[in-house]
Each structure stands twice: as structure tokens, then as C-alpha cells.
N, C-alpha and C positions, 0 to 999 in steps of 0.2 A: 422898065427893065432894060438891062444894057443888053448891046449887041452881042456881047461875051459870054453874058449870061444863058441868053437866047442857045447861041450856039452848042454851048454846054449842055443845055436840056436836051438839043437835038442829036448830039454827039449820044447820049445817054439813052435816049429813045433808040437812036437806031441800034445803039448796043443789045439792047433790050429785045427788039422786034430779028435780030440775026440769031442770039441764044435761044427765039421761040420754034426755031427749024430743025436744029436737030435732034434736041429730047423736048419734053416735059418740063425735063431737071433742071432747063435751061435755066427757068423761072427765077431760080435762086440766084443769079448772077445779077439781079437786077436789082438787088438789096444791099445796101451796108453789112458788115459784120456787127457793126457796131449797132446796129439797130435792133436785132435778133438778141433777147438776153439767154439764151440757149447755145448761143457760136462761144461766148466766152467759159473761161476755166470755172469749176466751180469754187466759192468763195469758201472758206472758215467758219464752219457756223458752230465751232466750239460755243459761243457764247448765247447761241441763240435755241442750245439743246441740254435740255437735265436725264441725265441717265439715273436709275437706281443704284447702277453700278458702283458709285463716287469714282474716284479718277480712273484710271486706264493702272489695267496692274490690279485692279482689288479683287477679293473675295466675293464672293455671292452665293447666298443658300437657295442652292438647288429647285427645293421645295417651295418657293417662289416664284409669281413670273416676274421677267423681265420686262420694267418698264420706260419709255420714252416719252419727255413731253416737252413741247415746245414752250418755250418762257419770252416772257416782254411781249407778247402780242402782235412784234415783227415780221411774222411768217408762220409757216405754214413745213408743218412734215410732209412728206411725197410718200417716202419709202424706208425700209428697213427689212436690211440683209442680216439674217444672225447666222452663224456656222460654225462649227466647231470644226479641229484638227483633223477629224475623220472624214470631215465633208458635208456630215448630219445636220441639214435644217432647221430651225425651228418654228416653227407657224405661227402666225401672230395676226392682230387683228388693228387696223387703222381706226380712228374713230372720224364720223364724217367732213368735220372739221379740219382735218388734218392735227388736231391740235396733241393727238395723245396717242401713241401703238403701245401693245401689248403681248406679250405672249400667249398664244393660246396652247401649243404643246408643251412636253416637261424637258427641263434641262435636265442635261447629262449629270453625274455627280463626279467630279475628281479631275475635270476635263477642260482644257484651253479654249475661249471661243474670241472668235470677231465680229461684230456690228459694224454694220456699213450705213451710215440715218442720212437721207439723202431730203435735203429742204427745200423750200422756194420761198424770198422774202417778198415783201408789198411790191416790187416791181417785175415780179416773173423771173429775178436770176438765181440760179441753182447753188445750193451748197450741200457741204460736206461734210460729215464727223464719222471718224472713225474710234472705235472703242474695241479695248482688250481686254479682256479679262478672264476670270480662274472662277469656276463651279470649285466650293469645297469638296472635300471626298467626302464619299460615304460611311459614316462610324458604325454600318451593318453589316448585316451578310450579304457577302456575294454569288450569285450564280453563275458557277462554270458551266462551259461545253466544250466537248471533247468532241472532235470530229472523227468521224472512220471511212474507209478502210485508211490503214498508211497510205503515204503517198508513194506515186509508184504507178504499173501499165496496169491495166486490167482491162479483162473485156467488156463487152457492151451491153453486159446486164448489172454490172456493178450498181449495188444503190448508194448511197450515201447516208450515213450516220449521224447523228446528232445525239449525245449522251450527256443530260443534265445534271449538274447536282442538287438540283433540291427539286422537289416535284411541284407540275404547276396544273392547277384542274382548272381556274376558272378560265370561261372564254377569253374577258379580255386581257388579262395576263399575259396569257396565252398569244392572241395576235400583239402584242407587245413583243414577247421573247421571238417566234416566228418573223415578226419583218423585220428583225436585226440578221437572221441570218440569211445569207446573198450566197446562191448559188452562180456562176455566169459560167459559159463555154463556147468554145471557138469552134465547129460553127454553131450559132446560138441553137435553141430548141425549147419547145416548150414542156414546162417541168414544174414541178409543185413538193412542197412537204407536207407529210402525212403526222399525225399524233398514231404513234403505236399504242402509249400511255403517256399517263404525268410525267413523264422523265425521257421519255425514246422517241426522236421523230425519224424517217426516213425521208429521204428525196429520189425521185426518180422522173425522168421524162414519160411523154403521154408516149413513146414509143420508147425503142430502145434507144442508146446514145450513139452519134454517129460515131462508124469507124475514124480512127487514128483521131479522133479530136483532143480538145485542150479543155479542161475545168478546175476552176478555179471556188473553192469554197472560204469564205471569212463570217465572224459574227461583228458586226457592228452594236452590239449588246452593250460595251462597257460603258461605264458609267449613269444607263438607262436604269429609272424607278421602275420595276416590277411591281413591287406592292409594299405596304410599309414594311421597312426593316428591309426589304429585300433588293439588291441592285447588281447590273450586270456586270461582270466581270469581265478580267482580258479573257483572249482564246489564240491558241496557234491556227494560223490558216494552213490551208491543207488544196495541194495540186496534185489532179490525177491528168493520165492519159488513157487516153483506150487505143487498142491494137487491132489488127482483124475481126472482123465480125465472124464469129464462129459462134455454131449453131449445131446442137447434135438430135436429133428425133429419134428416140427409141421405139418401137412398135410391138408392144406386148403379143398383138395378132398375128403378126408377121414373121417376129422374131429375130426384125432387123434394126440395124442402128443406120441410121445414114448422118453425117459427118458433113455441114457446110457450111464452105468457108465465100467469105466478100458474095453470097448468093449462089454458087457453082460446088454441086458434091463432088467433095475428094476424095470420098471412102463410105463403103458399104460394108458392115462388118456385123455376122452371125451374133446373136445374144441369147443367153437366158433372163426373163426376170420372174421376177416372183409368183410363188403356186399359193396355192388356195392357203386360206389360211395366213398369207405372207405376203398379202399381195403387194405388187411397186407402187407407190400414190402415183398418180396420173397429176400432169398441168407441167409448169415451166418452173426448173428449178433452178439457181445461180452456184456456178462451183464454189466451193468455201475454200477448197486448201488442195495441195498433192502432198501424198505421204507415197513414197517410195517401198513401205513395208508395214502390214498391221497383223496385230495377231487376234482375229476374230472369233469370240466364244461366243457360244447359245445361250450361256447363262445370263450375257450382259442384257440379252430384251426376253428374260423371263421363259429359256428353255430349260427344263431342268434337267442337268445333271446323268449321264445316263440312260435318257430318253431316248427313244425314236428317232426323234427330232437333233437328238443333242450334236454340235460338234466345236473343235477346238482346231482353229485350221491358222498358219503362214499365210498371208495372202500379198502379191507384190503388186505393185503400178495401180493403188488404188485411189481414184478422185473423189476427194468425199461432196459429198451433192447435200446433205442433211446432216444436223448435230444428234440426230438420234441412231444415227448410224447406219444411212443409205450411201451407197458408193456404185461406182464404173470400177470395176478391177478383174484382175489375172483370174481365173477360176477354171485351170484345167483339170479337174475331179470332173466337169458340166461339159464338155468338149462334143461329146456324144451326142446331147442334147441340143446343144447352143443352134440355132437356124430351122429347131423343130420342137421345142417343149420348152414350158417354163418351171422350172423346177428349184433356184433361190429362195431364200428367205426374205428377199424384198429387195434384193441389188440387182443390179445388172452386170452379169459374167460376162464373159468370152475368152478367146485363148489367151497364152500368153503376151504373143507376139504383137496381137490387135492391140492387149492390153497398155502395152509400152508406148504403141505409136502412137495412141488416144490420152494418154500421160504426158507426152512428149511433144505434144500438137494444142495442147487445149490450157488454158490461164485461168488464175483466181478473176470472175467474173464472166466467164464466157459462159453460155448456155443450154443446159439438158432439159429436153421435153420426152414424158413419157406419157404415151396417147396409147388407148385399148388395153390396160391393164389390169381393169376390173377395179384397181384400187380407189381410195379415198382421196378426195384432191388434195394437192397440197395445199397447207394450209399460207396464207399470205405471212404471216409472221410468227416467232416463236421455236422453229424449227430451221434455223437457215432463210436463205431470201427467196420468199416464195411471192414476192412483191407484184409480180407482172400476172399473176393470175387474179390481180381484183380489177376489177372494169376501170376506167378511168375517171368516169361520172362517179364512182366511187369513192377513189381514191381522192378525189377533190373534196369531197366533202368530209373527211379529214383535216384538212386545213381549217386553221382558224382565219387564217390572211383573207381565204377568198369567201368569208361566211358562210361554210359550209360545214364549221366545226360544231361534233357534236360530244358525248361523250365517251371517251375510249376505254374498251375495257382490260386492256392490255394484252399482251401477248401471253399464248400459252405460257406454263412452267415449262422455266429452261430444261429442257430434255437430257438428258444425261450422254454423255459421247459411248452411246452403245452399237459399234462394228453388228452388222448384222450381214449376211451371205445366203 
């Protein structure tokens, strides 16, 4: 060997033994590029891959999987990325070989995706195909969802809505249409959807939602199989905020309301609620609405007419807390009463003035809790959002996502919008 030679080796040795001092990493400096068939670009393995697809640009029925297979004996598949516009995965299964991938989840119907087939040929170096293509649409029916509340501030008992159109009973359907719809919020928290029935789901966190936060609702539904004939449709997404934590405690016993806002009471305010016979439900109730004026009769919850009982009153600044017609409102005929008898037909009175401020301080979604009132709990659903009175180990087992779903019997009949005082 020549002197040159020699020196060369030792040049490259001591190259070698300097890069082993300051990392590990060094290691790699002591190799070619060219040596590593991993350093270079990956190759064109158009030729070396059969998609079912045929060219890039074609059709493809849905109801099929998607399959990859390597040809001529050449190489060897590694991987396969499929993704669709929306970002939706599909799962697939490698055969040991390398020689063939397959889809094991269902494609979308009506929707653009990308394959990424990632190769290695007889010498270790890496190639490429990329594939386009179009899922036909679906010639069935689609199901919609409609989200709720609008969008818009609300307080930190808001639940979130989910309104189907076509009803869905079986389980796995079910977590089907459920893990297309994506709840997320800034700051996160942890949160779940509930099956009211085959058609209504809620969502709500394992507590309440944090003040001033950001949420963000979408269905990734479309173009997903449901069941034959049946596949996901678009949906509008929907962004809410929440405002202040506000929080009101009414005290049947007491005969007080206390009013807290961010953790800190700002107001203590005299009440009547409901007498025998009338009692207020007891548990946590979600504001539905403010109405500025209602005009509440006895006949709407079955007083008759001329009765004892009966009356036909103006009522101002009232926050309706129930669809069957429980409210916070103006009630000075009770004034006398209010901070020592409960004497309502199942609302919560006070004067006028309290009335206003408590109108005028409080949002669709912010929260009433009425403790020691003799009455019947609120019911979780059916009546307004009585959602935070079901336990949470509950509430999870509703869900089909987190197998916990069972079968729902749906919520009471809608109750009729009866003003009750």
C-alpha cells in the first residue's frame, strides 16, 4: 500500500476518533453518504407499485378497501399513508412480506384522498408513490347534524347540542356517527357526549367549562358509512365563548338567593319559592333565555280557572330556568313574604329591582341551583338543561365512543312553555 494511501487512512482515523469527543452523533461523520442507502432522495417507485385505484384522478367505490401491491418481485412496501381532505385516516393493514397493504377502515363516500406508499428495493434504498384520488358519492341518504346553542357568549353551564336527522339505535353506528363529532376548547378540559336518544346527543365537561374560554364544535361525519343506504353528511361548525362564571344558589330554607360571580358573592337577594303543592325542583338548572315581559296564567300548568289557586299576572325581568315554565322574575304581589315564606307556584320571586339586576347580570348558560326546596330533582334532560345533575360516571356511560353506551330512553315529552308563579 502506498504512502498516500497509508496517510489517507490515518487522516480519516484521526477524523473519526476527534468526532468521537463531542457527541455520540459524531459517529455518523465517519461514513460516506454514499454508503447509507437511507442519506439519498427517495427513488420513483411508480413502477414498482399497483394501486386499485388505476391512475391518479380515478374513482373508487367507497365500499371497497383500498388496495396496494407490490409487482416484479423488486421490493418490498414499508408504508402507507391514506388521508383524506379533512385529515381522516384510514387504517390499514401491511402483509408480513411487505408485499401487499390493505385497508382495514371504510372510506369516506364523495371525498378527495392522498396515499403516500413508501418502498424499499433489493438494496435497502427508499421509494416513493404518491396517489390521488376521488371516493364516489353516495347515491343514499345522508345524515345531518345540527349543532346548538348559536354561536355566541354563554355561560359556563352551556351544554352543547347535537340534533340528528335520522335516528341511530345501534351501538356501533353509533360510535361511528359520535367519533366524527370533535368537540376541542382553549383551555382544553375534559368532556364527553351523552346519547339523550337516537337522535339528541349533549356534550358537556366533567365540570363546568372554564371561564372566558374558546370552543370549537365540527362533525367530521361526511362522507362516512353509517349503515347501508345511510352516510354522513356536511354540517356547519359552530364557535362558542363563555364569559364570567356565574353561579346563583337559591335556598328554599333560607329564603335567600346568593349571586357568584369568578368564586366571590356580589349579591344576596331575599326570595320566595315554591309552596306545598308547587314545590321549586331542587339540583342545577342552565338559563334557557331572558324575556323582558311574560304574562303568566294558572291555567297553562293545570289551575283551573277561578280557583283558589287561579291567577293571571304581568310578570317583568323574568329568566326562564325550565321549558315547563320555571323562572327568576319581578314578583311584587310576594314582597311581604320574600326573605321569610315560600309561597310561588314553583318560581323564584323577589322584588322588582333585585329582579332587574339578576336579569341584567346573568346570560343564556350561566347557572341556578335551588337546594332545600322540598321539590323533585331536576330532571337531566327533557325539561331544559338539567345536564350537571347526572354524576359523571354516569354521564360517560352514555357515550358510545368510550363503551359505555347503553340504551337511551329518551328524554321526557317536550313540556309545553307553561309561565308558572
Amino acid at each position: 500500500m502506498s504512502h498516500r494511501a497509508n496517510s489517507s487512512k490515518r487522516r480519516i482515523a484521526m477524523t473519526c476518533a476527534l468526532t468521537l469527543t463531542p457527541l455520540a452523533a459524531g459517529l455518523t461523520a465517519c461514513g460516506s453518504d454514499s454508503a447509507d442507502p437511507l442519506a439519498s432522495a427517495p427513488y420513483d417507485a411508480s413502477s414498482q407499485v399497483a394501486v386499485n385505484t388505476g391512475d391518479d384522478g380515478g374513482t373508487v367505490d367507497p365500499d371497497k378497501p383500498l388496495e396496494v401491491t407490490a409487482k416484479g418481485g423488486e421490493g418490498k412496501i414499508t408504508d402507507v399513508t391514506a388521508v383524506d381532505a379533512a385529515g381522516r385516516h384510514v387504517a390499514g393493514e401491511l402483509s408480513a412480506d411487505g408485499g401487499k397493504w390493505h385497508s382495514t377502515g371504510a372510506l369516506a363516500a364523495g371525498v378527495r384522498y392522498t396515499a403516500e406508499v413508501s418502498t424499499e428495493n433489493e438494496d435497502g434504498e427508499p421509494g416513493r408513490r404518491t396517489i390521488e384520488f376521488e371516493t364516489a358519492p353516495a347515491d343514499t341518504k345522508k345524515i345531518g347534524v345540527t349543532f346548538g346553542p348559536d354561536s355566541g357568549t354563554y355561560g359556563v353551564g352551556q351544554p352543547i347540542t347535537a340534533e340528528l336527522s335520522h335516528k341511530i339505535k345501534d351501538p356501533e353506528q353509533r360510535k361511528i356517527v359520535e367519533g366524527a363529532l370533535k368537540v376541542t376548547s382553549t383551555p382544553k378540559v375534559e368532556g364527553a357526549w351523552h346519547w339523550v336518544d337516537g337522535k339528541e346527543l349533549h356534550y358537556r365537561p366533567k365540570s363546568y367549562w372554564p371561564a372566558h374560554a374558546s370552543i370549537s364544535v365540527r362533525s367530521e361525519l361526511k362522507g362516512l358509512k353509517v349503515r347501508e343506504g345511510l352516510y354522513g353528511g356536511a354540517a356547519k361548525p359552530l364557535k362558542l365563548k363563555t364569559g364570567d362564571r356565574v353561579e346563583a344558589i337559591a335556598d328554599g330554607g333560607s329564603k335567600q338567593m346568593r349571586v357568584v360571580k369568578n368564586g366571590e358573592t356580589v349579591k344576596s337577594i331575599p326570595i320566595t319559592t315554591g309552596k306545598a303543592g308547587f314545590r321549586t325542583r331542587t339540583g342545577t338548572k342552565v338559563i334557557l333565555g331572558l324575556e323582558s315581559f311574560v304574562r303568566m296564567r294558572g291555567t297553562s300548568i293545570g289551575i283551573a280557572e277561578g280557583s283558589s289557586e287561579s291567577y293571571d299576572l304581568p310578570v317583568r325581568w323574568a329568566t326562564r330556568l325550565t321549558w315547563s315554565g320555571e323562572y327568576v322574575h319581578g314578583a311584587p304581589w310576594s314582597v311581604g313574604s320574600q326573605g321569610s315564606a315560600n309561597v310561588s307556584h314553583g318560581c323564584t320571586g323577589m322584588n322588582s329591582a333585585n329582579a332587574k339586576w339578576f336579569f341584567d347580570n346573568v346570560k343564556q348558560g350561566d347557572l341556578v341551583t335551588h337546594v332545600n326546596t322540598s321539590g323533585e330533582k331536576m330532571a337531566p334532560f327533557g325539561n331544559g338543561f338539567g345536564d350537571w345533575n347526572m354524576p359523571w360516571k354516569e354521564w360517560q356511560e352514555g357515550s358510545a365512543v368510550l363503551d359505555g353506551q347503553r340504551e337511551g330512553s329518551g328524554p321526557a315529552a317536550a313540556a309545553r312553555l307553561r309561565p308558572q308563579v
